[in-house]
Each structure stands twice: as structure tokens, then as C-alpha cells.
One Martini backbone bead per residue (centre of mass of N, CA, C, O) as a GRO file, in nm:
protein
  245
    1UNK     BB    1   2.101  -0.011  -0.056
    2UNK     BB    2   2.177  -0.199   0.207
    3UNK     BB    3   1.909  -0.284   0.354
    4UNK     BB    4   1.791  -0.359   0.114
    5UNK     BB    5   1.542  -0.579   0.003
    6UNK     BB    6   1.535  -0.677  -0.324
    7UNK     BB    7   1.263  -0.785  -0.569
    8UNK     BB    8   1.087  -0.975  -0.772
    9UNK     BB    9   0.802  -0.997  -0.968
   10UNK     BB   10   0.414  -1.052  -1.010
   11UNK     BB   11   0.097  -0.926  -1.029
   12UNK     BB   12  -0.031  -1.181  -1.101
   13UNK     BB   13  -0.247  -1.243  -0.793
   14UNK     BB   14  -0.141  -1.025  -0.567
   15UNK     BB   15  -0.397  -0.959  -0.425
   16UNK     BB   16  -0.497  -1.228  -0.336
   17UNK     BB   17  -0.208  -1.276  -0.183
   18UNK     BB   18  -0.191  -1.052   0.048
   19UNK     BB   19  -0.366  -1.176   0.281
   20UNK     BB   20  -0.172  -1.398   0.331
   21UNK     BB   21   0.085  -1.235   0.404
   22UNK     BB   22  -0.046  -1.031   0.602
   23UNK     BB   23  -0.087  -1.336   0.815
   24UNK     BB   24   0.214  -1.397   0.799
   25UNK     BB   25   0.335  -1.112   0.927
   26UNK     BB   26   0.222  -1.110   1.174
   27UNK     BB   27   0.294  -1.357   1.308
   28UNK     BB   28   0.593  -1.343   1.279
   29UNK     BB   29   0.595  -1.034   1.436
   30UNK     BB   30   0.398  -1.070   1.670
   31UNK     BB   31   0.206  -0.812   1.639
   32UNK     BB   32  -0.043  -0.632   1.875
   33UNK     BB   33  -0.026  -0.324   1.731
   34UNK     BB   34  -0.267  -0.208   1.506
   35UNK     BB   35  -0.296  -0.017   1.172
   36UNK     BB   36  -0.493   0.085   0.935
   37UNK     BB   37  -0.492   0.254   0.656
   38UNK     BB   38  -0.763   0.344   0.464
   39UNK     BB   39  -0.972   0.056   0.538
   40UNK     BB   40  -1.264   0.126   0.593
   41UNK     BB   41  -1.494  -0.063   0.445
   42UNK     BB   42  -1.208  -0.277   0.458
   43UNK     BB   43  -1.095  -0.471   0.673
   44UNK     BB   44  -0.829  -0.710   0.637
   45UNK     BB   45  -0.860  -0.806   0.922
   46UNK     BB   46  -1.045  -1.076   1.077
   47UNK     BB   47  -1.199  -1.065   1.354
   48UNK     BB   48  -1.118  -1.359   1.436
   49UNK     BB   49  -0.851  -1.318   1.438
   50UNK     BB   50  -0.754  -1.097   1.638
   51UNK     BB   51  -0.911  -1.220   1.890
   52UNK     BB   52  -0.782  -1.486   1.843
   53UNK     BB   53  -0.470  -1.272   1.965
   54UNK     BB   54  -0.516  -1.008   2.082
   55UNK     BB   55  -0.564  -0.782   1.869
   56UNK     BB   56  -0.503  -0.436   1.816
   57UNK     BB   57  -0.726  -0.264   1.623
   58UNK     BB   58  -0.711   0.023   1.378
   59UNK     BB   59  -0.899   0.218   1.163
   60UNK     BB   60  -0.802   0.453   0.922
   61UNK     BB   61  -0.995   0.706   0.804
   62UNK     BB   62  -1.115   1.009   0.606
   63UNK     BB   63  -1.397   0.856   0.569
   64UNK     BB   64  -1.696   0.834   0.752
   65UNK     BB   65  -1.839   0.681   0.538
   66UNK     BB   66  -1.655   0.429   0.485
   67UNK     BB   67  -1.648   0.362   0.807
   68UNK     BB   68  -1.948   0.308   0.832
   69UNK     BB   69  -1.926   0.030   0.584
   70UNK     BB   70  -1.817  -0.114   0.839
   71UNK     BB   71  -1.774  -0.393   1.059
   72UNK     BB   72  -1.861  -0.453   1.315
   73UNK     BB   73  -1.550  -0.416   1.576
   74UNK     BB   74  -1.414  -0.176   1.537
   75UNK     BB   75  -1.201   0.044   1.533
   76UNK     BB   76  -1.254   0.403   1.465
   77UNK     BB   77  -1.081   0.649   1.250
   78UNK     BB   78  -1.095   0.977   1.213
   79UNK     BB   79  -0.799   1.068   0.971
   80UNK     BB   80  -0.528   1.212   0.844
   81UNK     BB   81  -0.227   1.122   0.762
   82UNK     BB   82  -0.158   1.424   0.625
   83UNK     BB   83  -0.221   1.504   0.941
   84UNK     BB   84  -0.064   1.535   1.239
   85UNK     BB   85  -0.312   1.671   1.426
   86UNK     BB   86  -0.516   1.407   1.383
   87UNK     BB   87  -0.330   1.180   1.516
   88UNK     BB   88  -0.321   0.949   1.698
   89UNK     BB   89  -0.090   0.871   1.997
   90UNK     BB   90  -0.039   0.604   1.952
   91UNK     BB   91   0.226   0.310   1.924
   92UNK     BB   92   0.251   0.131   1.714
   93UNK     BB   93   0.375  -0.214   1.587
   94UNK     BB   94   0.173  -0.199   1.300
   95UNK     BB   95   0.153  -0.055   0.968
   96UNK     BB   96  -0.085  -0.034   0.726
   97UNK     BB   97  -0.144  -0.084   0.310
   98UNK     BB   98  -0.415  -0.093   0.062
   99UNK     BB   99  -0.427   0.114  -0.167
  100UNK     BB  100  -0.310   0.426  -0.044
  101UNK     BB  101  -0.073   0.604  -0.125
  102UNK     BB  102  -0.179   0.684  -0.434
  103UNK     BB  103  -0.343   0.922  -0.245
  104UNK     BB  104  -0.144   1.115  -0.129
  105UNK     BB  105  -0.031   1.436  -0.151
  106UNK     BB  106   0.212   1.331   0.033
  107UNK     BB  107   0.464   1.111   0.059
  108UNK     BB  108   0.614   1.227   0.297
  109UNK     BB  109   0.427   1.272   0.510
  110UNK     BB  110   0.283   0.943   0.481
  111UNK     BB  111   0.570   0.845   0.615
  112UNK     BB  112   0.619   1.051   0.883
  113UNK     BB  113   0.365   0.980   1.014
  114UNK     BB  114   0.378   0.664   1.032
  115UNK     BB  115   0.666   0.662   1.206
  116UNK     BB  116   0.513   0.869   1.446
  117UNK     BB  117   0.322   0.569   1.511
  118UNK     BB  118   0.541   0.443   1.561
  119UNK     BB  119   0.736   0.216   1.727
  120UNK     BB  120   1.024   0.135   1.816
  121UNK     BB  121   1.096  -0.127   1.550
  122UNK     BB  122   0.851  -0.098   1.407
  123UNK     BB  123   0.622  -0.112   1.124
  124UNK     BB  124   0.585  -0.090   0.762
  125UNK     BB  125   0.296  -0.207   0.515
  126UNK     BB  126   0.287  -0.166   0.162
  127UNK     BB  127   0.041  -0.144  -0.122
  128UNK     BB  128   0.096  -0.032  -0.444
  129UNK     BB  129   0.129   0.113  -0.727
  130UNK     BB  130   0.340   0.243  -0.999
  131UNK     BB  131   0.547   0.419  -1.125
  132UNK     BB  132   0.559   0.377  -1.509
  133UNK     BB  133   0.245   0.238  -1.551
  134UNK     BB  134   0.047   0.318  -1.797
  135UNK     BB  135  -0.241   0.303  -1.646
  136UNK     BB  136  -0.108   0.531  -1.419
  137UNK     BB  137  -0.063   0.765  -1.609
  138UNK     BB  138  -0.315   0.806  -1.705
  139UNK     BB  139  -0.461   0.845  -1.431
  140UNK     BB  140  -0.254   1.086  -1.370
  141UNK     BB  141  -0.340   1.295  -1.645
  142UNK     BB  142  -0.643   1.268  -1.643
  143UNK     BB  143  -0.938   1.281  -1.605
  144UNK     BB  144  -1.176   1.146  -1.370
  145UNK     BB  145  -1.387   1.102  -1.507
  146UNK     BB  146  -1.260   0.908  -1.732
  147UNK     BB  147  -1.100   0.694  -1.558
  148UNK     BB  148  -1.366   0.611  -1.442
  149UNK     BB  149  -1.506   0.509  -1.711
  150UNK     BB  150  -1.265   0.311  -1.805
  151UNK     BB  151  -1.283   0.168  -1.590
  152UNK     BB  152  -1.551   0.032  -1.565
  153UNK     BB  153  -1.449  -0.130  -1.806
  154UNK     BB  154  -1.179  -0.307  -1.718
  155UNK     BB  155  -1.241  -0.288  -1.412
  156UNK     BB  156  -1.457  -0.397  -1.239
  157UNK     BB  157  -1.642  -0.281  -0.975
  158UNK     BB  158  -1.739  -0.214  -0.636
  159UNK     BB  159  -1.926   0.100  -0.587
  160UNK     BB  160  -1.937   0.087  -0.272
  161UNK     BB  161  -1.655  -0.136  -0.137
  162UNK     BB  162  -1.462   0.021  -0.415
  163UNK     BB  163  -1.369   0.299  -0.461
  164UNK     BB  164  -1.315   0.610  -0.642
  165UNK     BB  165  -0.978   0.744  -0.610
  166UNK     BB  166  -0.790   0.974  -0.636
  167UNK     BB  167  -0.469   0.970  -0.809
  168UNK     BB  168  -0.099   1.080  -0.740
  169UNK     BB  169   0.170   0.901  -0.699
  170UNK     BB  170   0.327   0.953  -0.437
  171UNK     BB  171   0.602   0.801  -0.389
  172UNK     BB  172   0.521   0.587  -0.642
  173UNK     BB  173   0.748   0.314  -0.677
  174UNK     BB  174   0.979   0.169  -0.744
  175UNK     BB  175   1.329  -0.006  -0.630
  176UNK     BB  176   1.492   0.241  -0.658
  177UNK     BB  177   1.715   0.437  -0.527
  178UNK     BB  178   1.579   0.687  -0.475
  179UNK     BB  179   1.342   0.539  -0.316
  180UNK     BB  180   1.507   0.434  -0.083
  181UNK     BB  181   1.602   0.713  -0.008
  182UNK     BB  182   1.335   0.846   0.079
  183UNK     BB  183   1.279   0.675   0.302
  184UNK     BB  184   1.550   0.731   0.460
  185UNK     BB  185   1.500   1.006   0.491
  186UNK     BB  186   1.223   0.992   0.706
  187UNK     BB  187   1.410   0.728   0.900
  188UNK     BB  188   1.385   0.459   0.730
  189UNK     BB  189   1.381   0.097   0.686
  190UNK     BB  190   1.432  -0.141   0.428
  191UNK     BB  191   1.401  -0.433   0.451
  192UNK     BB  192   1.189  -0.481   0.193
  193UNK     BB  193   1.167  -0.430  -0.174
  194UNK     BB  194   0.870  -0.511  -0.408
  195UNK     BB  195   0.837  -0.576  -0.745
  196UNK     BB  196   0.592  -0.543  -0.994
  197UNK     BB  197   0.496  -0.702  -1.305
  198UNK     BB  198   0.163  -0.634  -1.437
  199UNK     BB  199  -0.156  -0.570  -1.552
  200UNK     BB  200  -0.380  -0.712  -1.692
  201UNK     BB  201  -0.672  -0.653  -1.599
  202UNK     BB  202  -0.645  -0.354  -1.805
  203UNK     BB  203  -0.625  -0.526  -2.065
  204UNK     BB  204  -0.825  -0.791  -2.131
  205UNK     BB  205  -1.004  -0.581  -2.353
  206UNK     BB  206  -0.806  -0.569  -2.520
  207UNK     BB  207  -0.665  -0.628  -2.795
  208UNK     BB  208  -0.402  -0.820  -2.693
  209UNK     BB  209  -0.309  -0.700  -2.423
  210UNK     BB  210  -0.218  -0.913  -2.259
  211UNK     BB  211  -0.008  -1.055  -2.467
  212UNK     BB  212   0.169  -0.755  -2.449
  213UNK     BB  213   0.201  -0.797  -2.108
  214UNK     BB  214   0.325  -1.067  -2.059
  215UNK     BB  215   0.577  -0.993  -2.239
  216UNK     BB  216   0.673  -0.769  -2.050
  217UNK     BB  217   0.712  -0.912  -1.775
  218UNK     BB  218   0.926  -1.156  -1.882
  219UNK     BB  219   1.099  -0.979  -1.922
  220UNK     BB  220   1.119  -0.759  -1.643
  221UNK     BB  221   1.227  -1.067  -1.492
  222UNK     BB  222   1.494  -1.116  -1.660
  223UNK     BB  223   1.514  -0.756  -1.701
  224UNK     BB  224   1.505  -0.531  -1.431
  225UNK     BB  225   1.292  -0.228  -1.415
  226UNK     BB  226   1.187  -0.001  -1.153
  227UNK     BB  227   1.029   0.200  -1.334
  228UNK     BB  228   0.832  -0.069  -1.459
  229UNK     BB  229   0.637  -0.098  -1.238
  230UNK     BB  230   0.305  -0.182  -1.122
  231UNK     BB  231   0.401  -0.312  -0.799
  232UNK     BB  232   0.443  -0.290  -0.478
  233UNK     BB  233   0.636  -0.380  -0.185
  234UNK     BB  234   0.716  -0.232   0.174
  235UNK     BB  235   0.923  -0.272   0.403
  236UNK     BB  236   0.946  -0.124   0.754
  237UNK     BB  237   1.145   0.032   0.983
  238UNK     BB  238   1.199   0.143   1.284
  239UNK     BB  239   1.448   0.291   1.461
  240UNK     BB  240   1.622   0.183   1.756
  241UNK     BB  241   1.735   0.401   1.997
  242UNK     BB  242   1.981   0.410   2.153
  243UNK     BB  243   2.000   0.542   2.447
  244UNK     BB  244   1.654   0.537   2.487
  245UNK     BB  245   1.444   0.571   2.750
   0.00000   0.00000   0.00000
């Protein structure tokens, strides 16, 4: 897996502090041209970070509605990622996503989109769930009506600004060989791609259930398995191409 740095951690936290990371990874790569893709109603970086950074901020999202709840000041473009015919021209030099990837019907178009939005050297960080993590295994095969009043059981959330949305996890995977195989196929180099295990959340109504999820997560970090992560982060980077014009 040459290029890749692999880690593992725990998901218990990881949500609240990808904020944090995804604001020290901005500056660190000084990054001026991002797009969030996903972003809709809820974009990740706050106008006054950007505005006094000078960054040029586009958030891209297939629903026109979603984009519509999100707050004034931002470019908003409506265009789906897995859809090459629709997407800006620009050529950014940062995009991300967080949980949006386990909803695109192919991820390989939504890799290959994405390389084609970045300029050389430009990055790519995403941030989604991942098989075989029991919770998303369910959400997989069940009818979406029924995961959707479970969740609404299990993990209560804000049904304006946080909606379900089907999900799919093509290509949502921990950092097993293959699955950086496939990153590697579509032109991507792999910075660093960090394995999460524990998804507490999701169990913590049913009796037990933590205290089952938290002894397997420490298993997991201790012993750990790509194919049983429950979420993932993953750096990647377009390779510069030698004597290119």
C-alpha cells in the first residue's frame, strides 16, 4: 500500500472533532480554492474563517432545497458530483466531504469527479461511515422507511437541518488493500487513510448495547481489522504530472 499512511483511532468523538481537524488541515495545506461537496444546508467552514483567509469557498450540492437552507453568503452551485456533464469548470485546490460519500450511487464516478475538479498537487478529504460496521450493514439492506424510524429511535437528530438521506456506501470502505487499490485506480495518491472503530451512538438505547460496542472497539484498536471499521477519513492528492504544460 506504498503511498498510504494507515492509522486507526476511535469514532467516539471523531464527529465533533472533524471541525476542528478539517480547519487545521486548511491551514496547514494553505489551501485557497475549496468546494465542499454535500455542504446543502449546513456548510462546514464559517463565513468569517474564509473571508478572513481570502478563500474562495463553493459548496456543491444536488439538492436545490438543501442549498437553499444553508446561510446567506456563500456560492452555492447546484450540480450532482456523479455527474461529469455538471460540474463547474473551476479547478480547486481543496475539496471535501463529510458524510456524503455513502450516498453516491457510484463511487467511482464520485472519485473520478472529484480528481477532475482538483488541480495538480490539489487534495481530497472525506469523512463517511463504512462497511461492515453492523449499524450501516442494516441501513444497507433494510427499506429505507423502516432505518429511517429507527434512526429517528436511535440517533435523534434535527429533521430540517440534518435529513436522511438514502445511503448506499459504494466504495465506503475501512483501509483494507483493496479499497486503496481502488482509490489508487481512479489516479488518486493516498496520503493517509485513518480506520475509525465504535459507532456508540447508534447503540446506546438498546440495553447493553454501549458496553458491547466499547469492548469491541478496544479489541478492534488493539487488533485491528480494515473491513470492520466504522468510519473512515481519508487524505488523497492528485499526482503533479511531470513536464505538463
Amino acid at each position: 500500500m506504498s503511498d498510504a499512511q494507515i492509522t486507526y483511532g476511535t469514532g467516539h468523538g471523531a464527529w465533533n472533532n472533524y471541525h476542528t481537524e478539517l480547519l487545521e488541515l486548511v491551514e496547514r495545506l494553505g489551501v485557497k480554492n475549496i468546494c465542499e461537496v454535500g455542504g446543502g444546508a449546513n456548510p462546514a467552514l464559517p463565513l468569517e474563517f474564509i473571508v478572513a483567509r481570502g478563500i474562495t469557498y463553493t459548496v456543491l450540492d444536488i439538492s436545490q432545497e438543501e442549498l437553499d437552507k444553508a446561510p446567506e453568503g456563500y456560492a452555492k452551485v447546484r450540480a450532482d458530483i456523479c455527474d461529469g456533464t455538471s460540474l463547474p469548470s473551476s479547478a480547486f485546490d481543496f475539496i471535501f466531504t463529510k458524510m456524503l460519500a455513502e450516498h453516491v450511487p457510484s463511487g467511482e464516478h464520485f472519485h473520478r469527479n472529484v480528481l477532475r475538479m482538483l488541480s495538480p498537487g490539489g487534495y481530497a478529504f472525506h469523512y463517511f461511515p463504512t462497511l461492515f460496521a453492523l449499524p450501516f450493514v442494516v441501513n444497507r439492506i433494510f427499506p429505507e422507511a423502516l432505518t429511517a424510524a429507527a434512526l429517528s429511535r436511535l440517533a435523534p437528530r434535527d429533521k430540517v437541518k440534518q435529513g436522511k438521506f438514502p445511503a448506499l456506501y459504494s466504495w465506503c470502505f475501512g483501509p483494507s488493500r483493496r479499497q486503496i487499490n481502488r482509490l489508487h485506480s481512479v489516479g488518486f495518491q493516498v496520503v493517509r487513510y485513518k480506520g475509525l472503530f465504535g459507532a456508540e451512538a447508534y447503540y446506546r438505547r438498546i440495553p447493553f448495547g454501549s458496553a458491547v460496542s466499547k469492548l469491541f472497539r478496544a479489541l478492534m484498536l488493539r487488533f485491528p481489522v480494515p473491513q470492520l471499521t466504522a468510519f473512515s477519513q481519508v487524505l488523497l492528492q492528485k499526482p503533479v504530472v511531470q513536464g505538463a504544460a
